[in-house]
PDB file of N, CA, C and O in Angstrom, chain B, residues numbered from 101:
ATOM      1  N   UNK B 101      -4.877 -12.129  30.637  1.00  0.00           N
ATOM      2  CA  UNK B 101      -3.715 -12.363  31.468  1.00  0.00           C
ATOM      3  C   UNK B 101      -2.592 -11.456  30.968  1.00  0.00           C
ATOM      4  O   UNK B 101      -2.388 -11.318  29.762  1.00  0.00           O
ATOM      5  N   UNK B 102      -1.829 -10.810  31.948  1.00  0.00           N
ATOM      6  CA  UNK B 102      -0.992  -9.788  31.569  1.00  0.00           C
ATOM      7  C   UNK B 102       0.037 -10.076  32.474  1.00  0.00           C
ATOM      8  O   UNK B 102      -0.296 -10.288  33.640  1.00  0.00           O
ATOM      9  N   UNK B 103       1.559 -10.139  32.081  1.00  0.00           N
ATOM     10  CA  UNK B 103       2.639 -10.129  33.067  1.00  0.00           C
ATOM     11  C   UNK B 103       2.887  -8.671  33.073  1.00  0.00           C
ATOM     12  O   UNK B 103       2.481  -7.858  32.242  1.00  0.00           O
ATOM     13  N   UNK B 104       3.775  -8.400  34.365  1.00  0.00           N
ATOM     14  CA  UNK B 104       3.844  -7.222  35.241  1.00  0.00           C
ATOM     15  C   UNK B 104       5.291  -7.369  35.449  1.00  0.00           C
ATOM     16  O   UNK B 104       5.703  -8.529  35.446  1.00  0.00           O
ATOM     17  N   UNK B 105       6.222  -6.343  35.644  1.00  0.00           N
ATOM     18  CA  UNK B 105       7.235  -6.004  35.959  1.00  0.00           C
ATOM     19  C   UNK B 105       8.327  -6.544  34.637  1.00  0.00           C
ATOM     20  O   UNK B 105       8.317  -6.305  33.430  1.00  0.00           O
ATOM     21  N   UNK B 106       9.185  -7.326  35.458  1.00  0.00           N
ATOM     22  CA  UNK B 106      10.502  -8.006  34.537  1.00  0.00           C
ATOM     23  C   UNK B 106       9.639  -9.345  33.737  1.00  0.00           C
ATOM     24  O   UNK B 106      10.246  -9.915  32.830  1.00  0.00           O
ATOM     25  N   UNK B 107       8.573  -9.705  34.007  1.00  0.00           N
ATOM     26  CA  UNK B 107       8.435 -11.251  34.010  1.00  0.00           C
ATOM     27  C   UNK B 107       7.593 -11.023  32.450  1.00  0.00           C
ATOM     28  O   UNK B 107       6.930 -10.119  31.944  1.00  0.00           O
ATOM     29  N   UNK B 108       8.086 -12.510  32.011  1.00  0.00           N
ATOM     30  CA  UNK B 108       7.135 -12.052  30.347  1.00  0.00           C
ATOM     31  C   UNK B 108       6.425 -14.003  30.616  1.00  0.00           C
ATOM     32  O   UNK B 108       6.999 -14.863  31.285  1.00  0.00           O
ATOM     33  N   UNK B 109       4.869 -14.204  29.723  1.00  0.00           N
ATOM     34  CA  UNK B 109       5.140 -15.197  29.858  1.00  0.00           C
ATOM     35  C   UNK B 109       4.906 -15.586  28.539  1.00  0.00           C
ATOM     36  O   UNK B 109       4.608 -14.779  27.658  1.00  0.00           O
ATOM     37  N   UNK B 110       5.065 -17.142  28.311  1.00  0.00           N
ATOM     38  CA  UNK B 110       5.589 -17.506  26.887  1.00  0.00           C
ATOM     39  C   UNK B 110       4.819 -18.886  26.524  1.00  0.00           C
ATOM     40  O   UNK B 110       4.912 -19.670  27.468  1.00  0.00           O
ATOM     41  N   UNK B 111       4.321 -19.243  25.780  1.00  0.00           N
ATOM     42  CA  UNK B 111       3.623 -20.657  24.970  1.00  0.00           C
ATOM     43  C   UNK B 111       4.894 -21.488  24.503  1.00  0.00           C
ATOM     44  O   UNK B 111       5.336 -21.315  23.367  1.00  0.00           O
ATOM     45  N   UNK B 112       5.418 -22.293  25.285  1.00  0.00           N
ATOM     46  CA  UNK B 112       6.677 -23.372  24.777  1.00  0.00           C
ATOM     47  C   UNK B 112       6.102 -24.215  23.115  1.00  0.00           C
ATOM     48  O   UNK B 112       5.018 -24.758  22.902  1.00  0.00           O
ATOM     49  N   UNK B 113       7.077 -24.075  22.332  1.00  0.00           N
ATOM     50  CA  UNK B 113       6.902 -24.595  20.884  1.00  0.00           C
ATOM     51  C   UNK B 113       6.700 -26.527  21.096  1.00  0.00           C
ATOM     52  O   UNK B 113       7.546 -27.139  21.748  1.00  0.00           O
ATOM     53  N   UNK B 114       5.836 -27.054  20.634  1.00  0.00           N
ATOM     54  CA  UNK B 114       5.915 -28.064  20.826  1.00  0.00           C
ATOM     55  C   UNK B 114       7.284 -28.955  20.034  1.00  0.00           C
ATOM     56  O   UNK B 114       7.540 -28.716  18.853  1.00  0.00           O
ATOM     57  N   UNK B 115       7.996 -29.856  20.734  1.00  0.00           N
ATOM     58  CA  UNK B 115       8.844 -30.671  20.194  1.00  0.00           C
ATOM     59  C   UNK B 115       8.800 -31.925  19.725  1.00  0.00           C
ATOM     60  O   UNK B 115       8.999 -32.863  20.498  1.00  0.00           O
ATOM     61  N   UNK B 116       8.489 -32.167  18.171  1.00  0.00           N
ATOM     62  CA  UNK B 116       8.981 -33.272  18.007  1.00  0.00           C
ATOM     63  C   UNK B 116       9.841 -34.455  18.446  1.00  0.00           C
ATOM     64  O   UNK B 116      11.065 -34.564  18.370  1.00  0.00           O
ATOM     65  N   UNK B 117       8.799 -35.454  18.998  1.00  0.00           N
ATOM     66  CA  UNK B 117      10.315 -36.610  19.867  1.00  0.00           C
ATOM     67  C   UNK B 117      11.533 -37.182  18.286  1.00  0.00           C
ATOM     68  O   UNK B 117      11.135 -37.588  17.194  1.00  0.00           O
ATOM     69  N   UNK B 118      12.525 -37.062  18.593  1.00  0.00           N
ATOM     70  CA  UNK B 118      13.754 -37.923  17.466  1.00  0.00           C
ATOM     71  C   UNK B 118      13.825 -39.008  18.359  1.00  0.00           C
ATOM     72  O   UNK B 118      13.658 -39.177  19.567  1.00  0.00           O
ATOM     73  N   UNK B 119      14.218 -39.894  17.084  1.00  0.00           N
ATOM     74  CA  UNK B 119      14.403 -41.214  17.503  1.00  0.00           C
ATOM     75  C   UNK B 119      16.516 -41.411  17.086  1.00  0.00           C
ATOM     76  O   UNK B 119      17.283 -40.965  16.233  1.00  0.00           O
ATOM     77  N   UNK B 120      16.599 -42.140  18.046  1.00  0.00           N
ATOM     78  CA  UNK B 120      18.013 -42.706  18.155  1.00  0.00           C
ATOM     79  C   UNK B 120      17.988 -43.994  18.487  1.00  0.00           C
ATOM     80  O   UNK B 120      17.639 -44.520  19.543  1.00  0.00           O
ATOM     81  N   UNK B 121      18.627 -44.736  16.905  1.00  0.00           N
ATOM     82  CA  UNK B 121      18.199 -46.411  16.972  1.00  0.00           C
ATOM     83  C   UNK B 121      17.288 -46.717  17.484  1.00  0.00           C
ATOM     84  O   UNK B 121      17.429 -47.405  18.495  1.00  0.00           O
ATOM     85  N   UNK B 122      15.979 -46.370  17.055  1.00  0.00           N
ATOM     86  CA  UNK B 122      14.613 -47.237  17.458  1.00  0.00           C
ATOM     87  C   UNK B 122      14.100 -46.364  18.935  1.00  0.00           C
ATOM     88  O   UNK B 122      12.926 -46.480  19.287  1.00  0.00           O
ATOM     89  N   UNK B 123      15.045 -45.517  19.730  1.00  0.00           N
ATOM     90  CA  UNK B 123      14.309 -45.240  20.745  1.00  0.00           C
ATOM     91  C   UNK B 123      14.007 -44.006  20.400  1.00  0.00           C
ATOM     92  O   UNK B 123      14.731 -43.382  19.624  1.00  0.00           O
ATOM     93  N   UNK B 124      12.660 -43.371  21.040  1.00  0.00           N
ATOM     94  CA  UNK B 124      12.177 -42.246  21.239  1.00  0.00           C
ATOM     95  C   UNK B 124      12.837 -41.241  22.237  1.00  0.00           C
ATOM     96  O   UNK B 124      12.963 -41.541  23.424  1.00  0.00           O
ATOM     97  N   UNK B 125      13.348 -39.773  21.622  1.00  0.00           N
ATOM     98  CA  UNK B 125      13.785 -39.306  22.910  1.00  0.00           C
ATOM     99  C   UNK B 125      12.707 -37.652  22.907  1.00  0.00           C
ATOM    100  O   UNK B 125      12.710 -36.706  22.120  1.00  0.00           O
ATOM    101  N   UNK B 126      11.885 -37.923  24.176  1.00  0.00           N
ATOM    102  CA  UNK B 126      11.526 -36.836  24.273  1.00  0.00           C
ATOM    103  C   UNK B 126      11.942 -35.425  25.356  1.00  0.00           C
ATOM    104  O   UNK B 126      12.692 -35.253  26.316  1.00  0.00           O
ATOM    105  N   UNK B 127      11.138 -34.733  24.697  1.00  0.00           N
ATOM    106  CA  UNK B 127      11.864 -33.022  25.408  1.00  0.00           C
ATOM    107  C   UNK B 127      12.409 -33.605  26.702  1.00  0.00           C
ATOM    108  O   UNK B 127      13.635 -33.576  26.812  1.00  0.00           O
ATOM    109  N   UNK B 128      11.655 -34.166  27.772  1.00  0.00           N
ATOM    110  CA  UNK B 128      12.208 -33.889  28.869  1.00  0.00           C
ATOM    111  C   UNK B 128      13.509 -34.803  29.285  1.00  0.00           C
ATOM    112  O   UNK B 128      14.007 -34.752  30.410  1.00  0.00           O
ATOM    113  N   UNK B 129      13.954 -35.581  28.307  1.00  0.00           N
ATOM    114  CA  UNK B 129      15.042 -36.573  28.364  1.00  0.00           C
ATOM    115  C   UNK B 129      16.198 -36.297  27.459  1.00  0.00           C
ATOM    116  O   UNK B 129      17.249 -36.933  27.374  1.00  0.00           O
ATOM    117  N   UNK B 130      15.840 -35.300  26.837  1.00  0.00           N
ATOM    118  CA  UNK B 130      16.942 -34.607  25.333  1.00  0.00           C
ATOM    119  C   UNK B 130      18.334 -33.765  26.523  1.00  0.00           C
ATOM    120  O   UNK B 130      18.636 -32.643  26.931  1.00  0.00           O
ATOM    121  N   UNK B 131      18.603 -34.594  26.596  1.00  0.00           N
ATOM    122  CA  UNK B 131      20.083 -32.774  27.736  1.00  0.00           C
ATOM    123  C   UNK B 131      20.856 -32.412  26.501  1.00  0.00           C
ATOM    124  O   UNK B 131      21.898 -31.943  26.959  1.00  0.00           O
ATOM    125  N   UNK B 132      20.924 -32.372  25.335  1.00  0.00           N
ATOM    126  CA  UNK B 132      21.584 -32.099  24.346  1.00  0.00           C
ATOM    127  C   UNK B 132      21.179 -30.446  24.183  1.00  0.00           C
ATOM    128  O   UNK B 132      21.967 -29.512  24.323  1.00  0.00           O
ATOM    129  N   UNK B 133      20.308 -30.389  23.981  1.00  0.00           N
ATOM    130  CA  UNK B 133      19.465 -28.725  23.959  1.00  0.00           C
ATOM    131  C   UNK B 133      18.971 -27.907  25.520  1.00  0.00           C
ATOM    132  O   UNK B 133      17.860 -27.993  26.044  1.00  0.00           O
ATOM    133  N   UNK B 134      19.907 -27.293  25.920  1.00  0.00           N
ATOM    134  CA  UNK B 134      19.855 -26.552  27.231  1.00  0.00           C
ATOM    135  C   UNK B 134      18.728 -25.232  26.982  1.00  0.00           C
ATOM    136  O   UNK B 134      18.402 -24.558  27.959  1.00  0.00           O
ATOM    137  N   UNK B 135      18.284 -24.987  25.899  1.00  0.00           N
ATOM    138  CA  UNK B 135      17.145 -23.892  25.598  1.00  0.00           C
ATOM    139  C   UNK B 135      16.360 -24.530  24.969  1.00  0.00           C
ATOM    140  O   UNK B 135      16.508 -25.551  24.297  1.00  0.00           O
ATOM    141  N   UNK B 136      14.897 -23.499  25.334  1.00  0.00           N
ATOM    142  CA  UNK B 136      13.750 -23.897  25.106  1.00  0.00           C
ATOM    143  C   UNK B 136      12.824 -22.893  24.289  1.00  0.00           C
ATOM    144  O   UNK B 136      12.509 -21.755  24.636  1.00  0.00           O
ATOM    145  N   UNK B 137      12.398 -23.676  22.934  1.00  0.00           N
ATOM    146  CA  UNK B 137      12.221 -21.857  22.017  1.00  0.00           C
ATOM    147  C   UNK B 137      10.460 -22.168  22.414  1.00  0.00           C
ATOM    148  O   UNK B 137       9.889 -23.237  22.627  1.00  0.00           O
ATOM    149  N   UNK B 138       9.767 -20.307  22.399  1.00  0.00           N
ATOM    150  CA  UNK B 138       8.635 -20.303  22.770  1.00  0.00           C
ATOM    151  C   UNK B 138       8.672 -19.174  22.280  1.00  0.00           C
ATOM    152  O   UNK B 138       9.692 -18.516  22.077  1.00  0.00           O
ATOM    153  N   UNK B 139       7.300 -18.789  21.998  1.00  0.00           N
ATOM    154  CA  UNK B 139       6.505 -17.533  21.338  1.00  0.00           C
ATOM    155  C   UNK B 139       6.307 -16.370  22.793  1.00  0.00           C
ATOM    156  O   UNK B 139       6.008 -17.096  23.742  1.00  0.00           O
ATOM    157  N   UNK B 140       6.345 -15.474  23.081  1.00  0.00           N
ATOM    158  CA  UNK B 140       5.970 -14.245  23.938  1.00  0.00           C
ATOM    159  C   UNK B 140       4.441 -14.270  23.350  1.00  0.00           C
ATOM    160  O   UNK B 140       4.048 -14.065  22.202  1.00  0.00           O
ATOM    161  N   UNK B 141       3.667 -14.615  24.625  1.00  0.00           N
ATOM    162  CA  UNK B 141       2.359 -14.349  24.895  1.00  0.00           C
ATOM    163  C   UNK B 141       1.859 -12.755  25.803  1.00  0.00           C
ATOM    164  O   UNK B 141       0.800 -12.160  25.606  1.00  0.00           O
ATOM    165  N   UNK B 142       2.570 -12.483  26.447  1.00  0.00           N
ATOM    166  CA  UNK B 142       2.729 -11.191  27.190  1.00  0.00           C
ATOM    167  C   UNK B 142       4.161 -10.799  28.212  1.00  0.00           C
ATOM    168  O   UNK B 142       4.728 -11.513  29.040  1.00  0.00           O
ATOM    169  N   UNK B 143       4.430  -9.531  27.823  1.00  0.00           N
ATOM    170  CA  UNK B 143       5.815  -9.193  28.433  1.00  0.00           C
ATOM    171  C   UNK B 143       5.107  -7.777  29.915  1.00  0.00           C
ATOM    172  O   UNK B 143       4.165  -7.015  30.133  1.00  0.00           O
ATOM    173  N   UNK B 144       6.194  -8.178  30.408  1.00  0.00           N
ATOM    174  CA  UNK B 144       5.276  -7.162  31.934  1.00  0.00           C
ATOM    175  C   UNK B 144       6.418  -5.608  31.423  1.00  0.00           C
ATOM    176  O   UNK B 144       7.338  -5.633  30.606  1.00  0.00           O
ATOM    177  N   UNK B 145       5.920  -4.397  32.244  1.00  0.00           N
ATOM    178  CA  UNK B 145       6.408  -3.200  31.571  1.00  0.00           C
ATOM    179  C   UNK B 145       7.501  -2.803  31.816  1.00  0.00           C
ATOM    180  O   UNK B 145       8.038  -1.869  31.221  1.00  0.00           O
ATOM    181  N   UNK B 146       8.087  -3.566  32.893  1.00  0.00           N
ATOM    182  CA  UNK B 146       9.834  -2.856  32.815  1.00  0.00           C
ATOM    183  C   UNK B 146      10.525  -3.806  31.268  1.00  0.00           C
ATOM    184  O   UNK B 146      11.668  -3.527  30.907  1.00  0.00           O
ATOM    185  N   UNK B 147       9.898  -4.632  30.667  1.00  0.00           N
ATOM    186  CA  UNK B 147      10.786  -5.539  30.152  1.00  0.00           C
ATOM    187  C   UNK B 147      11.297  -4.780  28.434  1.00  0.00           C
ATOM    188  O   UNK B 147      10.548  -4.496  27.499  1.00  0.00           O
ATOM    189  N   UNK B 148      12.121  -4.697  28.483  1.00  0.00           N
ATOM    190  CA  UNK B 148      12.648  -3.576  27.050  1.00  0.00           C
ATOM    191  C   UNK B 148      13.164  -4.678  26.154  1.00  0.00           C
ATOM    192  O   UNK B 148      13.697  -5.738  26.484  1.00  0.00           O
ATOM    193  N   UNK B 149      12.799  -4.039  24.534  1.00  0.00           N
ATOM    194  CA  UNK B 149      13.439  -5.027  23.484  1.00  0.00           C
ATOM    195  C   UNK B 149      12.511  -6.516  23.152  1.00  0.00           C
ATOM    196  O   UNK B 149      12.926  -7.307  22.305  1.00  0.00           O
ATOM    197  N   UNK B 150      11.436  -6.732  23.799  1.00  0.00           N
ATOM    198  CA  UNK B 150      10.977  -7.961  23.339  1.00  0.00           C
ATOM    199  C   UNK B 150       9.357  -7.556  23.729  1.00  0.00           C
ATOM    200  O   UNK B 150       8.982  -6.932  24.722  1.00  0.00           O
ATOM    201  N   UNK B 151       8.432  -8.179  22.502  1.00  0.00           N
ATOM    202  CA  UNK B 151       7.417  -7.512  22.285  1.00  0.00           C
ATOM    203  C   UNK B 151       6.126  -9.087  22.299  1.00  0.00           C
ATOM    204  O   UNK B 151       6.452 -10.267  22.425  1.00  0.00           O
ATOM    205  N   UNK B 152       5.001  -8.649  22.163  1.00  0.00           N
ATOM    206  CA  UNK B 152       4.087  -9.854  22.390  1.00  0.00           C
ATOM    207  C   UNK B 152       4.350 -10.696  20.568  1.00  0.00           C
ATOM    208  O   UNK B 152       4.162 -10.036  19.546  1.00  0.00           O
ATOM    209  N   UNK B 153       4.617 -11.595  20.548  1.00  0.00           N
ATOM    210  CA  UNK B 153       4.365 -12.514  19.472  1.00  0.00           C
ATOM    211  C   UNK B 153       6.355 -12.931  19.213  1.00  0.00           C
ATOM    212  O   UNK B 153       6.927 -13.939  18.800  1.00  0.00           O
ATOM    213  N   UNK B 154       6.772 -11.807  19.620  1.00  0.00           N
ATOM    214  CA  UNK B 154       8.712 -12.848  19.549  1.00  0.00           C
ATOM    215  C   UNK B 154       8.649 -13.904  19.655  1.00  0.00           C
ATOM    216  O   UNK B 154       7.843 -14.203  20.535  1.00  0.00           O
ATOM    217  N   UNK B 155       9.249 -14.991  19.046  1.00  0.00           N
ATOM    218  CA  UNK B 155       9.660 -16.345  19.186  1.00  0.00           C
ATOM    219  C   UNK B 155      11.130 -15.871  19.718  1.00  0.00           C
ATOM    220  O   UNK B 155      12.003 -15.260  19.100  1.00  0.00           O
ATOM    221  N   UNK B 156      11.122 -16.422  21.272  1.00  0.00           N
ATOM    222  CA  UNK B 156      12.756 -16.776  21.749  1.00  0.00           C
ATOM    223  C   UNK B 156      12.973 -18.105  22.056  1.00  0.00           C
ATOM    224  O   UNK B 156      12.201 -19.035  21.825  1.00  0.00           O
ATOM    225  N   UNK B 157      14.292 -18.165  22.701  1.00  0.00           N
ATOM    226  CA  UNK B 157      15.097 -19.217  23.251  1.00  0.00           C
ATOM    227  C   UNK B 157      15.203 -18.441  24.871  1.00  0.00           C
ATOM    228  O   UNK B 157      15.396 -17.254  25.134  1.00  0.00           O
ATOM    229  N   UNK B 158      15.019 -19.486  25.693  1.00  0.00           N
ATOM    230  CA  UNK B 158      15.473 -19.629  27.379  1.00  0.00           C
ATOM    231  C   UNK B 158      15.995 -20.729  27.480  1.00  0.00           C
ATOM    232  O   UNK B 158      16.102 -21.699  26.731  1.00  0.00           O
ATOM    233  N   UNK B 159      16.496 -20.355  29.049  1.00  0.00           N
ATOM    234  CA  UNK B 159      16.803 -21.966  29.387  1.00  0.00           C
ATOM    235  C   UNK B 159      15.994 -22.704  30.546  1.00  0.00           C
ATOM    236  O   UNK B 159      15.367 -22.320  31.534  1.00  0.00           O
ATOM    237  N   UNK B 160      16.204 -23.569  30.143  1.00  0.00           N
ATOM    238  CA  UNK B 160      14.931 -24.934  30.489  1.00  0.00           C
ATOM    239  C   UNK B 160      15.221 -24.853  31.725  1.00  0.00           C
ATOM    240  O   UNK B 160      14.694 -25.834  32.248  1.00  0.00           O
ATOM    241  N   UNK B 161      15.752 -24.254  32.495  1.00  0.00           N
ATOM    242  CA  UNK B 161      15.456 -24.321  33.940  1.00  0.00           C
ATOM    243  C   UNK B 161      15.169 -23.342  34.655  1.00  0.00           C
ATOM    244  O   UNK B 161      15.405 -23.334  35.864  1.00  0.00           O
ATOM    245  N   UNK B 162      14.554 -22.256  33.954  1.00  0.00           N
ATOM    246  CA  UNK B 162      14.009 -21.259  34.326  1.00  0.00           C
ATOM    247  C   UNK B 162      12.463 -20.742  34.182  1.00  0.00           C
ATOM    248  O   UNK B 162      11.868 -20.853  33.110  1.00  0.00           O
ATOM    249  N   UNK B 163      11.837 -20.150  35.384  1.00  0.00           N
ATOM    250  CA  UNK B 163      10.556 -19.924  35.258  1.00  0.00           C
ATOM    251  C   UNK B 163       9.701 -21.109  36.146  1.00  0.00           C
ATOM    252  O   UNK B 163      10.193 -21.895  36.955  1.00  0.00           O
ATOM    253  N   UNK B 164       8.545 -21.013  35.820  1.00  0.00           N
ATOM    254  CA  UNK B 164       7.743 -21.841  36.219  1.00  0.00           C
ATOM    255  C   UNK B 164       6.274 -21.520  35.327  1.00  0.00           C
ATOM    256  O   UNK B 164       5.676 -20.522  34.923  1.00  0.00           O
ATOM    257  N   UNK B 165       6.106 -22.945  35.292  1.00  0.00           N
ATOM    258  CA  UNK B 165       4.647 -23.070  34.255  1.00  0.00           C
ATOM    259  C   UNK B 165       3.148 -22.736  35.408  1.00  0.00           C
ATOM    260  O   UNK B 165       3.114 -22.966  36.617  1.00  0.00           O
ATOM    261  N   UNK B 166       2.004 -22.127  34.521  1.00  0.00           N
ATOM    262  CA  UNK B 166       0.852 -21.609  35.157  1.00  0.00           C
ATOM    263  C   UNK B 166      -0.204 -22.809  33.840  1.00  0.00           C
ATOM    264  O   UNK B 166       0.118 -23.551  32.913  1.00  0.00           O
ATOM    265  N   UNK B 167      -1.482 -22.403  34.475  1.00  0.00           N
ATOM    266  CA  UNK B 167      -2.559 -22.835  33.512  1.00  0.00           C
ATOM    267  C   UNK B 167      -3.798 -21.815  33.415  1.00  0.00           C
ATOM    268  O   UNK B 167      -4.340 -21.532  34.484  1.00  0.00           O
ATOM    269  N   UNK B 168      -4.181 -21.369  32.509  1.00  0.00           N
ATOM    270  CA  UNK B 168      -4.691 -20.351  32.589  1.00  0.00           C
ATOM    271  C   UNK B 168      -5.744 -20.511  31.560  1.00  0.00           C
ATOM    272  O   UNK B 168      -5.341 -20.433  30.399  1.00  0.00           O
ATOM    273  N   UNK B 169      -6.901 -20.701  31.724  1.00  0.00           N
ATOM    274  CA  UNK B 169      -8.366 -20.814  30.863  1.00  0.00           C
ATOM    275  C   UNK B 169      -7.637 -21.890  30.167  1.00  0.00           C
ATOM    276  O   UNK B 169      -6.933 -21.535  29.222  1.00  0.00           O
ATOM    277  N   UNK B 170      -7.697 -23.569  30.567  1.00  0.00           N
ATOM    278  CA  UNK B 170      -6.995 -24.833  30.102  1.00  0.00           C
ATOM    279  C   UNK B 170      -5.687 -24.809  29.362  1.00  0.00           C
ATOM    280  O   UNK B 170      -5.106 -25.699  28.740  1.00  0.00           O
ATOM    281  N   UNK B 171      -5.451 -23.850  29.539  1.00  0.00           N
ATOM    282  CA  UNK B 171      -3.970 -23.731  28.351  1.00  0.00           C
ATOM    283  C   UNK B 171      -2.681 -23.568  29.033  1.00  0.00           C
ATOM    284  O   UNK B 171      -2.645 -22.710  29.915  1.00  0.00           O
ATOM    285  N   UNK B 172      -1.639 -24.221  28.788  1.00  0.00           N
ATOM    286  CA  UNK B 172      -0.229 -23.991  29.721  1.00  0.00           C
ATOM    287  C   UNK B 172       0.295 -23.304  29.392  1.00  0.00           C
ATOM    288  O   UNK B 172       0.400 -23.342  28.166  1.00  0.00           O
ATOM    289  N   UNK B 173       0.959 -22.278  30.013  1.00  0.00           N
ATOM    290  CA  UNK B 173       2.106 -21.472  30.035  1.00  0.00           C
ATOM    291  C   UNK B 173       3.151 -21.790  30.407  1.00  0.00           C
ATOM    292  O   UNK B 173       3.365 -22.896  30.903  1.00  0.00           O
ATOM    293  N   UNK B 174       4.261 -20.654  30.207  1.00  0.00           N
ATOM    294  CA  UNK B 174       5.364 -20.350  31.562  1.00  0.00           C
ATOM    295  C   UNK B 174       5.451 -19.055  31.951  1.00  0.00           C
ATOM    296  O   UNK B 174       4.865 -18.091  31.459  1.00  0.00           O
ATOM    297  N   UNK B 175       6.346 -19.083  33.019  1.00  0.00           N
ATOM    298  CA  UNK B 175       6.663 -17.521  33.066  1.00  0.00           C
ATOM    299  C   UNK B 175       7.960 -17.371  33.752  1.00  0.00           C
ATOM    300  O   UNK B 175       8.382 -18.085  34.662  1.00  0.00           O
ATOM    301  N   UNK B 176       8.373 -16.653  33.365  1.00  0.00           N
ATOM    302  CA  UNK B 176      10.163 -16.413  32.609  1.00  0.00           C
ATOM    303  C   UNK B 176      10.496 -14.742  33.065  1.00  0.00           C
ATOM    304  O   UNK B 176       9.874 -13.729  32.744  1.00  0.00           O
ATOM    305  N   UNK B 177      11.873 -14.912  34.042  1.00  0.00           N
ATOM    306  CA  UNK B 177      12.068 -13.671  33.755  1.00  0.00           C
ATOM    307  C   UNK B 177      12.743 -12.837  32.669  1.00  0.00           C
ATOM    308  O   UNK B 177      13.163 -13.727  31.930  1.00  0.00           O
ATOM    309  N   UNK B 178      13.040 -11.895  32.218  1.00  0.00           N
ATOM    310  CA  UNK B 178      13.784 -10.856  31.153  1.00  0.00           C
ATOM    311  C   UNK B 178      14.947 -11.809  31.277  1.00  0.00           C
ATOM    312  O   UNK B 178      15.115 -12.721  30.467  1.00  0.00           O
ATOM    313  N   UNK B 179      15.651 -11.614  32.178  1.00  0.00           N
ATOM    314  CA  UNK B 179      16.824 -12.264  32.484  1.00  0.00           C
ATOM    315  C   UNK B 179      17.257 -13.757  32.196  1.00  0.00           C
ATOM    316  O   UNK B 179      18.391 -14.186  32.413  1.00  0.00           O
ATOM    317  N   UNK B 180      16.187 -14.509  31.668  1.00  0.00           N
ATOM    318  CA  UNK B 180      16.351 -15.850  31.283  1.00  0.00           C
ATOM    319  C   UNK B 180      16.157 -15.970  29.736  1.00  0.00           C
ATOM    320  O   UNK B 180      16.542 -17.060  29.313  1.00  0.00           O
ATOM    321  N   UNK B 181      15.710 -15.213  28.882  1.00  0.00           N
ATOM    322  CA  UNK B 181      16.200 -15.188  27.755  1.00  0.00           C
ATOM    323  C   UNK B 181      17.349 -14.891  27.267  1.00  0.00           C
ATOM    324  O   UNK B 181      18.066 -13.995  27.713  1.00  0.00           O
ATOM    325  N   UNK B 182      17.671 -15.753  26.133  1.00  0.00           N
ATOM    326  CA  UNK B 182      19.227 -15.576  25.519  1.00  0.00           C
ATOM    327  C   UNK B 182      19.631 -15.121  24.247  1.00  0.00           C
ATOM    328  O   UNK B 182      20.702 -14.716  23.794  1.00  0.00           O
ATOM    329  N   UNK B 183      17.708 -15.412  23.465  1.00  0.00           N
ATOM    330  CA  UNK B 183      18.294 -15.390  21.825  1.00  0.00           C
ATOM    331  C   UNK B 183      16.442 -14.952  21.291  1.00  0.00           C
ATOM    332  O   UNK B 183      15.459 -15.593  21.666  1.00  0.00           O
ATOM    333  N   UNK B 184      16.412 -13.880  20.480  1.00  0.00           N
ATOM    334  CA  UNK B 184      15.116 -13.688  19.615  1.00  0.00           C
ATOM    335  C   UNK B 184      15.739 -14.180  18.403  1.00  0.00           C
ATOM    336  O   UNK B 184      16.925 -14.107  18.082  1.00  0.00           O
ATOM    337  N   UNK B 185      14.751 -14.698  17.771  1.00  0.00           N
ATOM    338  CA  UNK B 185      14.379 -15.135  16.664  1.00  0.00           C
ATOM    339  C   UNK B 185      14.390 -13.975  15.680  1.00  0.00           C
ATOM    340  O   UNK B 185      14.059 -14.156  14.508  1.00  0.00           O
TER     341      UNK B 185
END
C-alpha cells in the first residue's frame, strides 16, 4: 500500500485510557487533546519534509481511516499535520 500525491497514511499510537476519580476516560471521550500522535506508514510524492517511520501529531478530525490486510489505518493530508517528533 502506497499513498499518492499530498496524502500520507499513518498507524494511530495506541492510548492508554486515564482514569478521573474511578472513571475511565477513553481516546474518543478525552476533548482535552485535539491531536492525535501516529507513526508515517507511507507518504504520497508531492509530500516534502516527512519520511516513512516519523512519529507526528494531527488533528483528530482529519482524514479518514481504511483497513488494509486486517490492520487499521488513516489517511491524512500534508496539511493536517502540525508537529514531528
Amino acid at each position: 500500500m502506497r499513498a499518492i500525491n499530498y496524502f500520507i497514511v499513518v498507524e494511530k499510537h495506541k492510548v492508554e485510557p486515564k482514569t478521573v476519580g474511578g472513571l475511565l476516560i477513553t481516546d474518543s471521550v478525552d476533548q482535552e487533546n485535539r491531536y492525535i500522535k501516529a507513526t508515517i506508514v507511507s507518504t504520497g510524492t508531492l509530500v516534502e519534509g516527512l519520511e516513512e517511520k516519523d512519529v507526528i501529531f494531527f488533528d483528530r478530525h482529519a482524514g479518514h481511516s481504511i483497513r488494509w490486510k486486517e490492520k487499521l489505518y488513516h489517511v491524512i493530508q500534508m496539511q493536517d499535520v502540525v508537529l514531528v517528533e
